[in-house]
DOFIDREN-416649 format. One line per 10 residues: their letters; for each residue x, y, z of N, C-alpha, C, O, CB. Coordinates in Angstrom, 3 decimals. Glycine has a CB too. Example, Ala and Ser with C-alpha at 12.3 -4.5 7.8 and 13.67 -1.06 7.14 Angstrom:
# DOFIDREN-416649
as) 13.190:-5.690:7.800:12.300:-4.500:7.800:13.200:-3.300:7.800:14.236:-3.319:8.465:11.308:-4.473:9.046  12.850:-2.250:7.080:13.670:-1.060:7.140:12.900:0.030:7.870:13.409:1.138:8.039:14.084:-0.598:5.725 .
This chain:
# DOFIDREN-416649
xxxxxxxxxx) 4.458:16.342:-9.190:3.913:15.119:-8.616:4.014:15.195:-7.105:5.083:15.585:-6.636:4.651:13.870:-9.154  3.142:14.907:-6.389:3.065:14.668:-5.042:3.903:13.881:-4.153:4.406:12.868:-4.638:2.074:14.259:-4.909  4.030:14.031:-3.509:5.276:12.803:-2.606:4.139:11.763:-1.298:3.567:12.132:-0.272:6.988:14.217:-1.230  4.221:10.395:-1.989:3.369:9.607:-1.289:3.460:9.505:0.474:4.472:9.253:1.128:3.604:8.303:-1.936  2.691:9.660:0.763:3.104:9.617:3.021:2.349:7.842:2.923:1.192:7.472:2.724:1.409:11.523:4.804  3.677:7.056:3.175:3.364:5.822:3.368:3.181:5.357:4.981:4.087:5.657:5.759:4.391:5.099:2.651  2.056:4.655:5.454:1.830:3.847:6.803:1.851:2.498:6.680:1.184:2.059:5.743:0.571:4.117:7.448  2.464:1.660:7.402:2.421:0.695:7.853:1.219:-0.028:7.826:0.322:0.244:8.624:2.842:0.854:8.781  1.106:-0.944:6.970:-0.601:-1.658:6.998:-1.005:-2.666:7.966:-0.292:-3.625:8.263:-0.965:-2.474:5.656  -2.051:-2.461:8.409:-2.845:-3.548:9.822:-2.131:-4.575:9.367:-1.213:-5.057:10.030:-4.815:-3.988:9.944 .
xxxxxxxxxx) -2.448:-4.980:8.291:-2.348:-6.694:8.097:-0.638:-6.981:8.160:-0.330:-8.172:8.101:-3.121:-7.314:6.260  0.560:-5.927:8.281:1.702:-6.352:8.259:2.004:-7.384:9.720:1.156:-7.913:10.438:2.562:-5.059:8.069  3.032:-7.421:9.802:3.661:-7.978:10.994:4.846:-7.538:11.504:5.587:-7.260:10.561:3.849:-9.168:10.848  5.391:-7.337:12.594:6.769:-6.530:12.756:7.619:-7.408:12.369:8.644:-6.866:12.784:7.191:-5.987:14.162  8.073:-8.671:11.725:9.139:-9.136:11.383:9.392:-9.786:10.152:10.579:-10.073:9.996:9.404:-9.763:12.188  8.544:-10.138:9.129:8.427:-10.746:7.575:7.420:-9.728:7.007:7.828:-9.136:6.008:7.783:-12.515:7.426  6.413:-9.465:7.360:5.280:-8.909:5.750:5.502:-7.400:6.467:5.392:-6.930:7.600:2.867:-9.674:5.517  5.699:-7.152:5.767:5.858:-5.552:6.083:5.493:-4.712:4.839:6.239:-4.561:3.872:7.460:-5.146:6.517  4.173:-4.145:4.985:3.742:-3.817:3.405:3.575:-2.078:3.741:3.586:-1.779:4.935:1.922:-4.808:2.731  3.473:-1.311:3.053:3.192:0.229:3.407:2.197:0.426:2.216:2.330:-0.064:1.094:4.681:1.397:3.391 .
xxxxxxxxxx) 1.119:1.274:2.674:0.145:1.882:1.812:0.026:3.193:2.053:0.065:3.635:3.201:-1.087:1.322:1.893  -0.133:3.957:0.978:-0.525:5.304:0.630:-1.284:5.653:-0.146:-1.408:5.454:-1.355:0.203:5.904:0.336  -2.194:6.580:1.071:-3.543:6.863:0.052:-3.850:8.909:0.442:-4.803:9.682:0.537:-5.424:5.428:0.819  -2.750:8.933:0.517:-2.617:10.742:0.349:-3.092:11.481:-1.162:-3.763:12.511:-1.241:-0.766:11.206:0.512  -2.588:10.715:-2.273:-2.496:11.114:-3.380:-3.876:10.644:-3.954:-4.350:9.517:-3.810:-1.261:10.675:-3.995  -4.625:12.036:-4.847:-6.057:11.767:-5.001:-5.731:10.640:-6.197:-4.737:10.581:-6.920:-7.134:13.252:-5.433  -6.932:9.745:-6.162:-7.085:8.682:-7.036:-6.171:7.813:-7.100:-6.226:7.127:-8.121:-7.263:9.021:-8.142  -4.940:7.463:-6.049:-4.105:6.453:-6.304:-3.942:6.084:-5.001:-4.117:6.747:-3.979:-2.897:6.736:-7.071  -3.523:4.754:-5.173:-3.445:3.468:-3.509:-1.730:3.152:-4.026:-1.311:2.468:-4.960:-5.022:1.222:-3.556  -1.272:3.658:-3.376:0.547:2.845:-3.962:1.170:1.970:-2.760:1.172:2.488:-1.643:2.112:4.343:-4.313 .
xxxxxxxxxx) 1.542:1.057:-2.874:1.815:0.190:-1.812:3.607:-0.292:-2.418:4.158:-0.372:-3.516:0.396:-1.246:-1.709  4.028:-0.530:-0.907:5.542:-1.051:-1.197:5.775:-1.295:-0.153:5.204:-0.908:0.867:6.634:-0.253:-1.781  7.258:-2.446:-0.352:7.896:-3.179:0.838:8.543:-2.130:1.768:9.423:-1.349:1.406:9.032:-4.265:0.345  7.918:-2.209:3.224:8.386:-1.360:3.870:10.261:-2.090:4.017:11.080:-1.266:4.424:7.289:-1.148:5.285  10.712:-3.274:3.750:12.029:-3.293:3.714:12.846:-2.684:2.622:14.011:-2.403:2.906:12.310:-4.454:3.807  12.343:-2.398:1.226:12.585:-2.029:0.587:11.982:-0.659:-0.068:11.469:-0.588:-1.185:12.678:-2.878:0.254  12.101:0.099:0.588:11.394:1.485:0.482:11.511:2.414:-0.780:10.707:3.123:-1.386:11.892:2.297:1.580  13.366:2.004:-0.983:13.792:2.690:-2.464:13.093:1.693:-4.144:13.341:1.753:-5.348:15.945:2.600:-2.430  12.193:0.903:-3.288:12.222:-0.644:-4.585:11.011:0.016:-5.110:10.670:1.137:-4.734:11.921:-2.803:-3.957  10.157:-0.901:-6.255:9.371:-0.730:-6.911:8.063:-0.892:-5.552:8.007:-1.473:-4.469:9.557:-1.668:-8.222 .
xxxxxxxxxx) 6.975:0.147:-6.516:5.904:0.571:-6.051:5.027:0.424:-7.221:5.108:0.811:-8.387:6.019:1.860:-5.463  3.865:-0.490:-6.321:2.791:-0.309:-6.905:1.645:0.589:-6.924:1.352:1.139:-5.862:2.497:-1.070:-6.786  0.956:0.823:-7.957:-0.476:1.811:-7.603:-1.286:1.167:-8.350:-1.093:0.519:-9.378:-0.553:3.512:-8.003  -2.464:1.452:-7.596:-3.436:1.380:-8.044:-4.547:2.403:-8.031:-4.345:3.476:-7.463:-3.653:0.489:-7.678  -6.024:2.086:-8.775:-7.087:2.967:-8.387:-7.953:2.368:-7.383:-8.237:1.170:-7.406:-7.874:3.366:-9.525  -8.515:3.443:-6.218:-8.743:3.182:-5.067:-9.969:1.946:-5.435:-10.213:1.087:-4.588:-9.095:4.571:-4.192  -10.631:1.962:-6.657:-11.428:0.860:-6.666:-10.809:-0.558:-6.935:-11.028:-1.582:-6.289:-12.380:1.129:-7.582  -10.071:-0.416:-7.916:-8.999:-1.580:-7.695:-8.221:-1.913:-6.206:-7.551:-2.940:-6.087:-7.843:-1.231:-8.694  -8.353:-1.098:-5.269:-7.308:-1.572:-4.510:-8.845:-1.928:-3.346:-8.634:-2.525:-2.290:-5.720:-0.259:-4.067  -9.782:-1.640:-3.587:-10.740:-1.817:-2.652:-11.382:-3.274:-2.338:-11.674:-3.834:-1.281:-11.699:-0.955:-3.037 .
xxxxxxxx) -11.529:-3.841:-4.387:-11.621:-4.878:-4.589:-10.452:-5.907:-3.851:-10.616:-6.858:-3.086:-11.738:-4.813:-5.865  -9.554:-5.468:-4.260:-7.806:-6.472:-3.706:-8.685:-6.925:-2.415:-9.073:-8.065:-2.158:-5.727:-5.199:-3.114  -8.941:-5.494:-1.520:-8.828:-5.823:0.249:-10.366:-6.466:0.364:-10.552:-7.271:1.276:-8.573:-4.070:1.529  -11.373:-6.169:-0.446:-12.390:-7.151:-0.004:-12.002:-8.964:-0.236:-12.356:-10.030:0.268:-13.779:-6.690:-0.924  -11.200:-8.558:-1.161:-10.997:-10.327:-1.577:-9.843:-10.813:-0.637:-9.366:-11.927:-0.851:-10.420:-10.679:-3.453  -9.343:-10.007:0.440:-8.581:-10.430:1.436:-9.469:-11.014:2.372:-9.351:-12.147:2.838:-7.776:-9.424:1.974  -10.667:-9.919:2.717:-10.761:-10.081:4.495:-11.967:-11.267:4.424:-12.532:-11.698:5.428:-11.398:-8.278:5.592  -12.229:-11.678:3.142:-13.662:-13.019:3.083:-13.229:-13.964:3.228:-13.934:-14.973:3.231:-14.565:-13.375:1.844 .
């Protein structure tokens, strides 16, 4: 299995939402609390996660 390279997402903030996304790994979006790095992670498929962010930015 691949080892995810997580970045810091636009929409975080430097002091409460702090979200990390990774999209290194083919066919998967895995996102997690950048405070909690060792915690649960989500994934998704990049179309699922495409949908998520269109239904953010409308």
């Amino acid at each position: 299995m691949k080892t995810f390279v997580f970045r810091k997402s636009s929409y975080s903030n430097a002091h409460e939402e702090c979200v990390e996304v990774a999209t290194n790994v083919p066919d998967t979006v895995a996102v997690r609390d950048s405070k909690d790095p060792e915690g649960r992670m989500l994934r998704f498929t990049p179309a699922a996660w495409a949908a998520f962010h269109a239904k953010l930015i409308k």
